[in-house]
MIKOLDO-411186 format. One line per field, with one value per residue (C-alpha): x negated, y, z negated; residue in one letter. Coordinates in Angstrom, 2 decimals, decimal comma, m for minus. Each point is the difference from the previous one (the first is absolute). Layout:
x <- (X|...)
y <- (Y|...)
z <- (Z|...)
resn <- (A|...)
REM end
This chain:
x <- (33,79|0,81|m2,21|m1,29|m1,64|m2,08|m3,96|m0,25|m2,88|3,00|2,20|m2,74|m0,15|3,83|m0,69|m2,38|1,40|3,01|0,59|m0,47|3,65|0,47|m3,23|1,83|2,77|m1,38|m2,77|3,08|1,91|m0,71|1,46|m2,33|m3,10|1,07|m0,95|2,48|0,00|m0,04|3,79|2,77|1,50|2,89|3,41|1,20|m2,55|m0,04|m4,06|m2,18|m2,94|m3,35|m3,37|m2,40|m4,32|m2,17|0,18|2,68|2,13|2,66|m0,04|1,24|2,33|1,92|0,06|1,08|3,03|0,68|m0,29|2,58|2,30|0,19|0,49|2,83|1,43|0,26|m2,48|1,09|m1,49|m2,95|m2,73|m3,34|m1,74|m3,40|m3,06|m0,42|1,13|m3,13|0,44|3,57|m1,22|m3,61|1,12|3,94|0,58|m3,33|m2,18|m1,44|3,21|2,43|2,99|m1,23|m2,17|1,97|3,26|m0,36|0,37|3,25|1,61|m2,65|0,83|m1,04|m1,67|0,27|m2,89|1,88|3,05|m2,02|2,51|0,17|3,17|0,43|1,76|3,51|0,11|m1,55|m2,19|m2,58|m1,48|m3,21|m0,43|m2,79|0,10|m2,08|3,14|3,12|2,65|m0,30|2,13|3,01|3,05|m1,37|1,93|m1,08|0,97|m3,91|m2,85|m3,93|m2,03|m3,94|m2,11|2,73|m2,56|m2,37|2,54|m1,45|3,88|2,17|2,76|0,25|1,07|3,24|0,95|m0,24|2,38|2,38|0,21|m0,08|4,12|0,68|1,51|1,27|m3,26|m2,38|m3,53|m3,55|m3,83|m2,49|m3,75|m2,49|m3,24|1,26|m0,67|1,41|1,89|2,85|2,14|m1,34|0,63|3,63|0,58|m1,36|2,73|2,38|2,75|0,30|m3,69|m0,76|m4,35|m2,28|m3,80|m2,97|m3,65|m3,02|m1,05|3,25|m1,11|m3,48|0,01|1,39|m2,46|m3,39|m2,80|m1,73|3,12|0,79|m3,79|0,33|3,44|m1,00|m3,20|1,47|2,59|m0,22|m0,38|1,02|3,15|0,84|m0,47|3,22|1,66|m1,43|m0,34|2,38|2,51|0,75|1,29|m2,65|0,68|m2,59|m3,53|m1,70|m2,55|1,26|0,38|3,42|3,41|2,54|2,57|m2,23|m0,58|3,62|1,11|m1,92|1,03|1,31|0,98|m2,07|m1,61|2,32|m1,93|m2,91|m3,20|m2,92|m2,49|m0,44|m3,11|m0,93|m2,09|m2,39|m1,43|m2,25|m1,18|m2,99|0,43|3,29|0,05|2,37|m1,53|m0,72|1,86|2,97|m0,50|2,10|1,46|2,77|1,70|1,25|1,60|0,01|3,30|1,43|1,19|m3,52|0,86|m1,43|1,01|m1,28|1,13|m1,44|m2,25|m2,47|m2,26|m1,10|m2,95|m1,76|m3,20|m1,67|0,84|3,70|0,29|m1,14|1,80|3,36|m1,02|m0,13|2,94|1,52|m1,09|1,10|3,23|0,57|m1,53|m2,42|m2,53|m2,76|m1,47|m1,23|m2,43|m1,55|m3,89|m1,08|0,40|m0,21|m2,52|m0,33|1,52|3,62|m1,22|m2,15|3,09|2,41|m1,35|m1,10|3,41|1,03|m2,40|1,80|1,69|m0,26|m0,94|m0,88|m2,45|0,75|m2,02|1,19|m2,49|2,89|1,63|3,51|1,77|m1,35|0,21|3,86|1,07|0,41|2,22|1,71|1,22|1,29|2,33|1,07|0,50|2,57|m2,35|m0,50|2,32|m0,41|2,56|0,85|m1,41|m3,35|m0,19|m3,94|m0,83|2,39|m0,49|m4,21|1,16|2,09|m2,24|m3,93|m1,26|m3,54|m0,80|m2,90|0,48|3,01|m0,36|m0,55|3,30|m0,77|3,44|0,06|m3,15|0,89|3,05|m2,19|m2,04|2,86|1,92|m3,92|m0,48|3,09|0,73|m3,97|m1,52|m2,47|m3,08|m3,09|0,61|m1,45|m0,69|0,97|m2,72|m1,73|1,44|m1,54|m0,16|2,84|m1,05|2,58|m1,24|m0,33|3,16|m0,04|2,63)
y <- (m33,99|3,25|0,53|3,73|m1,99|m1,90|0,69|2,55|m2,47|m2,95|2,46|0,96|m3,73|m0,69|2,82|m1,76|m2,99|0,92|0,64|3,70|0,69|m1,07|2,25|3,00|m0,63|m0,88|3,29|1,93|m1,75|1,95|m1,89|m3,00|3,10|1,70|m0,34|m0,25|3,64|1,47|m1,76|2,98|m0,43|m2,28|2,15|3,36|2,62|3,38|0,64|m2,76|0,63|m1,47|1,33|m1,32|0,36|0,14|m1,78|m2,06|m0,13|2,72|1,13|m3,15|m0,96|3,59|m0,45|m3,46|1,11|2,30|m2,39|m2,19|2,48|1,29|m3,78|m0,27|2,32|2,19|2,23|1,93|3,74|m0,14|2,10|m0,19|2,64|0,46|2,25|1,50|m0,21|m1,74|m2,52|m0,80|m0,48|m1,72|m2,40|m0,31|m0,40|m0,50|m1,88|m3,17|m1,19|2,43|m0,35|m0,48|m2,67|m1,62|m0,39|m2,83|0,34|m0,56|2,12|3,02|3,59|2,92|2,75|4,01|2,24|2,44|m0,17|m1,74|m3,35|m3,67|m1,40|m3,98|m2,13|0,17|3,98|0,10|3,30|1,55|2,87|1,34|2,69|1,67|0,49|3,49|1,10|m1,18|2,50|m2,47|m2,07|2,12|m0,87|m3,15|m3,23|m3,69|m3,43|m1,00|1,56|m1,08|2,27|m0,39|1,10|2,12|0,42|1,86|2,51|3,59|0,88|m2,36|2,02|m2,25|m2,74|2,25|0,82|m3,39|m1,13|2,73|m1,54|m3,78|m0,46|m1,97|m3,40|m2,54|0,17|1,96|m0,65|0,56|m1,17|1,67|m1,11|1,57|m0,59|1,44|3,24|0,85|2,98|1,08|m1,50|m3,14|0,12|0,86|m2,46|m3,08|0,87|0,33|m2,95|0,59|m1,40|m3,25|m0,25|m2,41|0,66|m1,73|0,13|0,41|m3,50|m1,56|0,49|m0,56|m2,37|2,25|2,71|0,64|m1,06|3,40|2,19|m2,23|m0,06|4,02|m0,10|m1,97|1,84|3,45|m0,66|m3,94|0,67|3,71|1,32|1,07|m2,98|m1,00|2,03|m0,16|m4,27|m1,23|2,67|0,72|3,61|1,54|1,33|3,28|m1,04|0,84|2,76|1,32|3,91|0,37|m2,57|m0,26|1,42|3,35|0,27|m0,71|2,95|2,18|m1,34|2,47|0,00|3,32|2,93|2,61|2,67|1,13|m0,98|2,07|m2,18|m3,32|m2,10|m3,83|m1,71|m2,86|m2,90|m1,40|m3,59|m0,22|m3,19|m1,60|m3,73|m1,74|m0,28|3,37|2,46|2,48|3,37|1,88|3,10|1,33|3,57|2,31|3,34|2,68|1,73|3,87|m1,82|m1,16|m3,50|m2,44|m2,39|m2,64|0,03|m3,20|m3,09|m0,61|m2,41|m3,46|m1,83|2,10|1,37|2,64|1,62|m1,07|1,40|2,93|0,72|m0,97|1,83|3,30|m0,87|0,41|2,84|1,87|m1,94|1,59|3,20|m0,50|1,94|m2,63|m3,60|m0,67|m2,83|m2,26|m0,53|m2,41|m2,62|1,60|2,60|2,48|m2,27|1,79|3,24|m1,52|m1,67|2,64|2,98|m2,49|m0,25|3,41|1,62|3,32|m2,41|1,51|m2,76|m0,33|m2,27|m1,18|m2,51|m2,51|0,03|m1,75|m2,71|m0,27|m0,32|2,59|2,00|m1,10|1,13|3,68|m0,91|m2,47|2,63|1,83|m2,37|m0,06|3,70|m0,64|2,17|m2,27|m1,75|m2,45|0,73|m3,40|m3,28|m1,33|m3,11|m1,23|2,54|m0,08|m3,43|1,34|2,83|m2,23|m3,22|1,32|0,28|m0,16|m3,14|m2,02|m1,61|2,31|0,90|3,58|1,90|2,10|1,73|0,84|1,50|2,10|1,05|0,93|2,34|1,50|0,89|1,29|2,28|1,44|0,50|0,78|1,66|m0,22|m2,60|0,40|1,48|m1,73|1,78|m1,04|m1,25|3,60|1,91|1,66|m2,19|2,59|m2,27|0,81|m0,82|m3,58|m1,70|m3,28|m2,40)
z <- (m2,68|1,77|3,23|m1,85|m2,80|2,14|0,25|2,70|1,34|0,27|2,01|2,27|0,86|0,66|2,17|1,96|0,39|1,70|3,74|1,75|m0,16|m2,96|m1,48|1,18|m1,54|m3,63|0,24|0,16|m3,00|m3,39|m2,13|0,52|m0,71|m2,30|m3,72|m2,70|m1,38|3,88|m0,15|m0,15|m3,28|m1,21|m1,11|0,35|0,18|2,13|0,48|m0,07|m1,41|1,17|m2,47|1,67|0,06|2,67|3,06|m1,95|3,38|m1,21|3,37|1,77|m2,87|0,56|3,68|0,32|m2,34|2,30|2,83|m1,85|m0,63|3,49|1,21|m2,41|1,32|m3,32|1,10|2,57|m0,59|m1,91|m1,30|m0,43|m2,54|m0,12|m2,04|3,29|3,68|1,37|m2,93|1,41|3,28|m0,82|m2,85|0,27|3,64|1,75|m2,98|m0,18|m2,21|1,23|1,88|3,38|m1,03|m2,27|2,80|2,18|3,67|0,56|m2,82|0,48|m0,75|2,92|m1,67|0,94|m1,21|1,91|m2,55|m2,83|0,56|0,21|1,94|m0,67|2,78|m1,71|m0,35|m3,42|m0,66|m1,91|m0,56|m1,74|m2,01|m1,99|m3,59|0,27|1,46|m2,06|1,78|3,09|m2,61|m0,11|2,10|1,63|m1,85|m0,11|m1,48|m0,02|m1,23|m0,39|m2,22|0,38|m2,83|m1,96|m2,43|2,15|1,42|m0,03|m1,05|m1,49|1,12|2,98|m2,16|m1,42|4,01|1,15|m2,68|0,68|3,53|m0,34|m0,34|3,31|m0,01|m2,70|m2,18|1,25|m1,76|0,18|m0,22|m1,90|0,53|m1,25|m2,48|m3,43|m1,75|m3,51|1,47|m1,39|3,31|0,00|m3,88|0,59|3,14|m2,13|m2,94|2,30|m0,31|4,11|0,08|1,05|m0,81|0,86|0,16|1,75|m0,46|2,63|m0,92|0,75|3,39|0,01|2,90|2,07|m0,24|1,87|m2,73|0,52|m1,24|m2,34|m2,02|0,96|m1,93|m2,91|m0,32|m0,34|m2,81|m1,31|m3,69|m0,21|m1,55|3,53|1,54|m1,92|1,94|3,59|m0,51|m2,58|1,13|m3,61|m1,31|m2,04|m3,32|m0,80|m0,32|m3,02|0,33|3,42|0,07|1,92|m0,71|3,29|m2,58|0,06|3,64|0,86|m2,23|1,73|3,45|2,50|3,38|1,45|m1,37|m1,81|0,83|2,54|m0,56|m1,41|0,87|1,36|0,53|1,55|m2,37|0,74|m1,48|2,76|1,03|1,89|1,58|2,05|m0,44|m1,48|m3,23|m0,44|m2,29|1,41|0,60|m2,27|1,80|m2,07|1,23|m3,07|m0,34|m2,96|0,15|m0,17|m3,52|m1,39|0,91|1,34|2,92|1,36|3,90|1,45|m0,03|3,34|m2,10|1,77|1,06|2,50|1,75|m1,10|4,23|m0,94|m3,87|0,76|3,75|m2,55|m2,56|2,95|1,38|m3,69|m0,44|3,34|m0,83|m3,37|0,60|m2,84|m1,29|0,09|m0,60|m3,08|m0,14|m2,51|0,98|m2,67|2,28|3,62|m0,81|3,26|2,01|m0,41|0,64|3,15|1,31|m0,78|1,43|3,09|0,88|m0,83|m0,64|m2,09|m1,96|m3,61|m2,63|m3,33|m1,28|m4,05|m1,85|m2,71|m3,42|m1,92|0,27|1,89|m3,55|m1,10|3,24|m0,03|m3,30|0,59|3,04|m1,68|m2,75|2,60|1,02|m3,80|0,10|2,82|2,14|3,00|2,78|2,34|3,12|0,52|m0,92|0,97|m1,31|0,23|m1,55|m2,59|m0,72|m0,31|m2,49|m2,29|0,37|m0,36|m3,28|0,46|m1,35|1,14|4,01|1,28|3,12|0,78|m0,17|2,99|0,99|m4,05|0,29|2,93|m1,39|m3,61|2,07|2,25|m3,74|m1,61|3,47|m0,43|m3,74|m1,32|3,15|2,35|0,81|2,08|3,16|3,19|2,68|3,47|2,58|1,26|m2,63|m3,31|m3,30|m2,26|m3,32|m2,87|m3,15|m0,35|m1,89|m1,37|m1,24)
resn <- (X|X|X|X|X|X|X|X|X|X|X|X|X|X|X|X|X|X|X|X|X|X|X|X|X|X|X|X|X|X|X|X|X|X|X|X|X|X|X|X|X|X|X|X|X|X|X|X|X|X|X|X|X|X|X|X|X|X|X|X|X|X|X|X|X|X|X|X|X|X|X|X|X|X|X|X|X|X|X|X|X|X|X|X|X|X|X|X|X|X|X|X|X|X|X|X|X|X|X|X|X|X|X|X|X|X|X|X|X|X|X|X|X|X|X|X|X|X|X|X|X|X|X|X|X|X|X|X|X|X|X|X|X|X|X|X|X|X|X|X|X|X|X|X|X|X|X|X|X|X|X|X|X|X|X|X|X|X|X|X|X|X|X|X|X|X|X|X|X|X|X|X|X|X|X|X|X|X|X|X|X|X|X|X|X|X|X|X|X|X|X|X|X|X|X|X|X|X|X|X|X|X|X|X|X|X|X|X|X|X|X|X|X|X|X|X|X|X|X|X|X|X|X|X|X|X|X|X|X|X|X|X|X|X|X|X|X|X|X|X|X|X|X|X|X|X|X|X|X|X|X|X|X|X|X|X|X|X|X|X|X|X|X|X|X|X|X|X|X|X|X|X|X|X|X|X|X|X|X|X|X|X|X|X|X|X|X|X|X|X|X|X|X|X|X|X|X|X|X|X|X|X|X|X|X|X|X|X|X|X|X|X|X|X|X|X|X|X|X|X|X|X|X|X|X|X|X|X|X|X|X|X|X|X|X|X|X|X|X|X|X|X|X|X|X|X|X|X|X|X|X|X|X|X|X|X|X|X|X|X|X|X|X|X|X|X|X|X|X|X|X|X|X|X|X|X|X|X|X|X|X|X|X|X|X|X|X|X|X|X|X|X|X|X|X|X|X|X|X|X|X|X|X|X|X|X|X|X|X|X|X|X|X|X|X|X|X|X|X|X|X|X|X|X|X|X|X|X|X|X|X|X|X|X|X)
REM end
């Protein structure tokens, strides 16, 4: 019997019983943690692969491959690619499982914020770079890379310049992480005879997560079609009855605006509450452009206070130079307005109010899409996952960032809403418009 296919519970005990020293030395030893399909694959293979779901330890996997490599001595100028360059620095180098934490003391690597780079005892290197910027890519080489959440990248274009550069040594080779989306990459990288794929689930490694994220987990998509993805790290096929398919929104992918913009708006779909239960706040920023298109320029949505929403949702639109907020008050009634115009208080808004439901509010902006008439500029992949996923049945959760983005497209391609006036200013009512 191999030490990895022993009860987690059993290897916590060997761990116990043995002396201080030689505790050090066996917290450090992967192979003796691991679990089978967190093993780098058997043969030859150029990217290995790892789908994995939630909290399924992808993280430590990728970074104790690195680790490995590095001690080999194979690894000797590596990079680390990440969504975004906090995410590099957060969850690759400084996480809980990243590579500081997983190197033991006497084989640990000095990181540089300064120069974004680890430096391991025996001259080794990495650096980190941000997908949101893919030209960092070109000209730097490498014989290691670790890709985090490929399938989250706001341009997969990253993916094409790290390959171009990853030529040094006798076999260079890579590690992708990442929870799966049915994107046409991750399509292409899993048919790929290069890839090596193993995948792990978020209750392979149930014991090692707090209870509370776990049950919040579980909760959110056990028994959905998404959940599929996010916990059995599976590639989704289309689901039956959603408006949008990937295939659609990837042919109308671009990478910025073609033209100037006519008008662009933030659009809001508030919580009211903050806790970790609650809903997110969908805040979704869209543009109509010189062409009649329309794009959709970026995704602020999360789980935030009604202060924080809607001191984002300014900052988005001084960012963008919009025109205004548009605002959904089913839910929040006058509190947007009231917190809004608190904050800034000649903030224009718009106040719209749902009398259908979000199918039916959808369906005009999903034929859009199928008249090739709006764009995203890059990928935002929660809320592309809530386009091509919701289909109204009965216990979904409330696609917020899809409902933000539904009345960011409606402002901008039918017209104007009910005007709010900010705090000490006259009440200019258009005529009342409802979707």
């Amino acid at each position: 019997m191999s030490l990895a296919s022993l009860p987690l519970s059993r290897r916590q005990e060997i761990l116990a019983s043995l002396t201080n020293s030689e505790a050090e030395q066996l917290r450090y030893a992967w192979d003796f943690w691991r679990r089978p399909e967190q093993t780098p694959p058997l043969g030859s293979w150029d990217v290995w692969l790892y789908l994995a779901g939630r909290g399924a330890g992808k993280t430590r996997t990728a970074a104790e491959w690195i680790r490995e490599r590095v001690e080999s001595g194979e690894g000797k100028r590596i990079a680390l690619l990440a969504r975004t360059a906090a995410d590099a620095r957060d969850v690759m180098v400084g996480g809980e499982s990243g590579l500081l934490a997983v190197s033991p003391p006497w084989f640990r690597p000095r990181y540089t914020p300064s120069t974004r780079s680890l430096v391991w005892p025996n001259g080794a290197i990495a650096a980190t770079y941000s997908a949101d910027e893919p030209d960092q890519l070109r000209g730097p080489q490498h014989d290691t890379a670790w890709v985090d959440e490929l399938a989250a990248f706001r341009y997969p274009d990253a993916w094409d310049q790290l390959g171009l550069g990853l030529r040094l040594g006798k076999r260079p080779r890579g590690i992708v992480s990442t929870t799966p989306r049915p994107t046409k990459l991750i399509r292409s990288l899993v048919s790929d005879p290069g890839t090596a794929v193993t995948r792990g689930a978020t209750y392979d490694n149930a014991g090692n997560l707090a209870p509370a994220f776990l049950r919040r987990i579980l909760q959110k998509y056990e028994g959905t079609t998404l959940g599929r993805q996010e916990l059995r790290a599976e590639i989704l096929s289309e689901t039956p009855g959603a408006l949008w398919t990937l295939a659609l929104l990837d042919s109308l992918r671009v990478r910025s605006m073609p033209c100037n913009a006519r008008r662009i708006v933030v659009a809001l779909d508030p919580s009211t509450t903050s806790t970790t239960e609650s809903a997110e706040c969908g805040i979704v920023v869209a543009a109509k452009g010189e062409d009649g298109h329309g794009y959709v320029l970026d995704d602020l949505s999360e789980r935030l206070s009604p202060l924080a929403w809607a001191k984002r949702a300014i900052e988005a639109l001084k960012r963008h130079q919009a025109d205004r907020i548009v605002g959904e008050v089913n839910n929040g009634g006058d509190l947007i307005a009231t917190v809004i115009h608190q904050i800034s208080p000649g903030a224009p808004y718009t106040a719209v109010h749902a009398s259908r439901g979000k199918i039916t509010r959808a369906e005009p902006i999903a034929a859009l899409y199928e008249q090739k008439r709006v764009h995203h500029v890059g990928a935002f992949a929660s809320l592309e996952d809530q386009m091509t996923n919701y289909t109204g049945s009965p216990g979904e959760e409330s696609p917020d960032r899809m409902d933000a983005l539904v009345w960011a497209m409606t402002e901008l391609f039918e017209g104007t809403a009910q005007l709010v006036a900010p705090v000490g200013g006259s009440l200019d009512m258009a005529p009342q418009w409802k979707l």
